[in-house]
N, C-alpha and C positions, 0 to 999 in steps of 0.2 A: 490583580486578576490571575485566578487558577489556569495554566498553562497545560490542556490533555493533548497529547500524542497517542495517534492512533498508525498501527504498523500494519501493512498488507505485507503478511508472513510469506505466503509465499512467492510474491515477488522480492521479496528480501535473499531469501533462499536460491532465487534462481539467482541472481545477480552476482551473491555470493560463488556459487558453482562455475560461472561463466569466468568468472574474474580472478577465481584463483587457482593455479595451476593441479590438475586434476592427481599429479605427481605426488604433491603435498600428502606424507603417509605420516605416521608415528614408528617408532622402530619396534614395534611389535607387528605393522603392515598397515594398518587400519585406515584405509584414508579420510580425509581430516579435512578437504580444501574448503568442504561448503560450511562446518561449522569453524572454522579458522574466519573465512570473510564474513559468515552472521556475525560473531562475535565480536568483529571488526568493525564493523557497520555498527551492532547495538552502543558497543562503546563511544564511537564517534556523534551519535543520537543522542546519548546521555548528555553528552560535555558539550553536543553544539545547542540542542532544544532547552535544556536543562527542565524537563518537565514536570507537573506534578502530582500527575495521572498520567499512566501511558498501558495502552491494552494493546496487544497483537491480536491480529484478526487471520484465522487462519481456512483454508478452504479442506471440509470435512469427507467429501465424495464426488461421484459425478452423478449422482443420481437428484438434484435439487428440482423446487418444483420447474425449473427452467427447461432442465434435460425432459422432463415429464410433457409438458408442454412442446417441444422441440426435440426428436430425439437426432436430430444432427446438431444441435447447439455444442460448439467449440469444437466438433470432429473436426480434424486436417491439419489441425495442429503438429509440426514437429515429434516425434513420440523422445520422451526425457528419455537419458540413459540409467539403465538403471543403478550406475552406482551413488547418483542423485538422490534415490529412495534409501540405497540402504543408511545413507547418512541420519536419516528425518530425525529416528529417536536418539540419536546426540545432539541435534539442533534442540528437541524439545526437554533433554536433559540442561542444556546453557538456558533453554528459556527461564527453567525449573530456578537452577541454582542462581539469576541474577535476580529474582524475588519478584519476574514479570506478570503481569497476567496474561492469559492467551484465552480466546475464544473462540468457538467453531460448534458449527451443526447440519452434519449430511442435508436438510433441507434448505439451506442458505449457503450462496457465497460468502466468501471472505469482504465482499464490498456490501452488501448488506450488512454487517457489521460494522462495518466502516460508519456508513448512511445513518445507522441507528444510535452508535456513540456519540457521531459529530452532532447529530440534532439532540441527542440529551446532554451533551456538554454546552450545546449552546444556549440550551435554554437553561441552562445551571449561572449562567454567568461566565463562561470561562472562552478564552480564546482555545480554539482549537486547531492543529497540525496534521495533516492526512499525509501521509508519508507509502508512497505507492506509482507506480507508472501505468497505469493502471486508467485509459482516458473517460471509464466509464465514473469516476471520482472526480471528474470536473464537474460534475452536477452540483457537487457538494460546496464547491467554492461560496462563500457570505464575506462580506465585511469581517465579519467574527473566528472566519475557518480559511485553513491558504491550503492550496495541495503543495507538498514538495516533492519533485522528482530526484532520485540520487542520481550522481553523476559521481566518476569516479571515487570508487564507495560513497563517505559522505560527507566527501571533503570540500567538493561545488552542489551542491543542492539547488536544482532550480526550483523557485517558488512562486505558485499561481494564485491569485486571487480571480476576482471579477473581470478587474479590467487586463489583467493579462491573460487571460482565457482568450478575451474580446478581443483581444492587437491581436495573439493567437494563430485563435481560428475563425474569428468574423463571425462569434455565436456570442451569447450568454450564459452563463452557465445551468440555467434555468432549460436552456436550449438543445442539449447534449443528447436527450432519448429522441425529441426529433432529428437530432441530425443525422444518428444513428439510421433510425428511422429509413431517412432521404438516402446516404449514400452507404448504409451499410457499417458492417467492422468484419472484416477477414478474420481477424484474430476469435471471434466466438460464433463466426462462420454464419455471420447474419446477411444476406445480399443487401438490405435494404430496396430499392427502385433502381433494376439493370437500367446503367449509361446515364446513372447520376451518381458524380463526382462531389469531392467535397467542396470546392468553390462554387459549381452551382446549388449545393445545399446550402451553403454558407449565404447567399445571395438572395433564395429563395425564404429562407430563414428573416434572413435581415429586410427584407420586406414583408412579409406575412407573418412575421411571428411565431406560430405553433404550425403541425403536421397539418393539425387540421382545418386551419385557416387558411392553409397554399391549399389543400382539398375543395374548400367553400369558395375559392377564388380561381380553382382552375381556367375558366373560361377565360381569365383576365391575362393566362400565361401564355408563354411561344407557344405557337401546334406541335413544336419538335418535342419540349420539353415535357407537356401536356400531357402528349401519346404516350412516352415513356409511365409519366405518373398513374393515367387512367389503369395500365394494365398490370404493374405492379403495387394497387390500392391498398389490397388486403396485406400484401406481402410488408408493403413501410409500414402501416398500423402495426403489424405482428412485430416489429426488428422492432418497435416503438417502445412497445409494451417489453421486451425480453430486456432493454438495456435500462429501463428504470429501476433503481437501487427502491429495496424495502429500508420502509424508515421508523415502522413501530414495533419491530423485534422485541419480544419483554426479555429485558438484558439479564441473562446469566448469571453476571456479574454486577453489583453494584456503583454507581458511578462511586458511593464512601470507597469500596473494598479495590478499587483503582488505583487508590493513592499510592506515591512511592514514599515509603519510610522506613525505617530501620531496616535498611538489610542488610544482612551477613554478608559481609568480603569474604570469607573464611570459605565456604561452600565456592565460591568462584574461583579462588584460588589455588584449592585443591583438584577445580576440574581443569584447570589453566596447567596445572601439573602434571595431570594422568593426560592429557592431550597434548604436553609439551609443546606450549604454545609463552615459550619466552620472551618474547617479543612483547604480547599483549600481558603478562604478567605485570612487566613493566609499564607498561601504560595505563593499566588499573590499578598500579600503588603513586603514579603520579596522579591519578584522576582523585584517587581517597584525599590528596591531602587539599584541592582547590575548594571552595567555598561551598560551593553545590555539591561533592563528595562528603565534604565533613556535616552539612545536613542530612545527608540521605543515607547516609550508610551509618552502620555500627563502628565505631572508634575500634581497630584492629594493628596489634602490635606491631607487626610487618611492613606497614607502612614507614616504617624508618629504614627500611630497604632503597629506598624512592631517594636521590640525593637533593636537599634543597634548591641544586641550582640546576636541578634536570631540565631539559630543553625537549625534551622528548614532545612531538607533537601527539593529543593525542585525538587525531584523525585521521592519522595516517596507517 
């Protein structure tokens, strides 16, 4: 079975930025920390998924039809620094030269992307990987699709199906825009129903099923909880609607033109050079010579650089 990996770009990026020391320059000045840990991270992606379709999905503006619909959606956010932006086009130069695909369109999130690959990969036949921290992609979880959270880069990778959504968070994953819904997400600055929590959503959920069912059943609820629900009605239908993922996006990209095959080391390793990034040089001439490098890439001379009995981890 076809194995697709799908990457939430820019939580890739922030993780990268956070985790490596902002010092990290080139000696010509440049700083390098957020495409140092991308690159870290993709590498470690490559050698632990081994996949064989992998698209990044990347977030194209703030103007999507969400912001249109909401124009506080995600305001309050943190504001990034900006020397997180000026990095972006070296991050999408390593995308360029690792022969990835990326996707994006000012009218859609990065997780609408997500939504639309994982349901055409699944309906291809193929196991599918959401690779993202990102809790609005627990939707996505099937028998067929797992989300993986990164933890220290992507060396613990926590991995969510169904039933670990459900130990979780006390939902299904089917359950996610209403929960949204019930108690809200600070992070895209949705209230959901003021003085509902995620364990009474979770609760409310787990006996009613949908938004609209704890709606059709209010009467049967506490008066305390009830009140709360009656007067922010509109408001959970609305946070309802904002956290559902589009899932028929007409793909950009085709799931064929996804595939990973022949690519040039040569183009990586010259950008591993101008960014003097020795470390990971290294761990891309160990990665060429294991089983999964010697299918996927081009046979490149350099790799006799790499010593047969390197130990070199390469996840670290």
């Amino acid at each position: 079975m076809s194995h697709m990996v799908l990457i939430d770009g820019h939580h890739l990026m922030y993780r990268a930025y956070w985790a490596i020391p902002r010092t990290l320059k080139t000696r010509s000045g440049e700083q390098s920390n957020t495409t140092f840990g991308m690159a870290s991270m993709l590498l470690a992606i490559l050698a632990k998924e081994e996949p064989d379709h992998l698209v990044i999905c990347f977030d194209a503006g703030d103007k999507t039809f969400r912001h249109e619909e909401h124009t506080e959606y995600k305001e309050g956010r943190a504001e990034t620094p900006d020397d997180f932006y000026v990095q972006i086009p070296r991050v999408m130069e390593l995308v360029d030269v690792l022969g990835l695909t990326q996707v994006s369109d000012p009218r859609y999130e990065a997780d609408d992307f997500l939504c639309t690959y994982a349901k055409a990969g699944e309906n291809a036949g193929m196991q599918v990987t959401v690779i993202t921290g990102d809790k609005d992609a627990l939707q996505l979880a099937t028998e067929k699709t797992r989300i993986a959270i990164p933890h220290k880069g992507y060396q613990q990778a926590e991995y969510l199906g169904p039933q670990e959504i459900e130990a979780k968070y006390g939902i299904r994953p089917d359950q996610v825009a209403s929960y949204k819904g019930l108690c809200g997400d600070s992070s895209d600055n949705l209230p959901g129903v003021l003085g509902i929590g995620p364990k009474t959503a979770a609760t409310l959920l787990q006996e009613y099923g949908t938004l609209q069912n704890v709606y059709d059943h209010i009467d049967t609820i506490k008066p305390t909880v009830a009140e709360k629900l009656t007067h922010d009605r509109e408001q959970a239908f609305f946070c309802e609607r904002m956290a559902e993922l589009v899932s028929d996006i007409t793909l950009p990209v085709s799931l064929h033109d996804t595939a990973l095959r022949a690519i040039d080391p040569k183009p990586i390793l010259d950008f591993f050079t101008t960014m003097e990034f020795t470390l990971l040089t290294k761990r891309l001439l160990t990665f060429l010579k294991t089983p999964y490098g010697q299918a996927h890439f081009l046979a490149h001379e350099h790799v006799v650089a790499a010593p047969k009995d390197s130990q070199l981890s390469l996840f670290e």
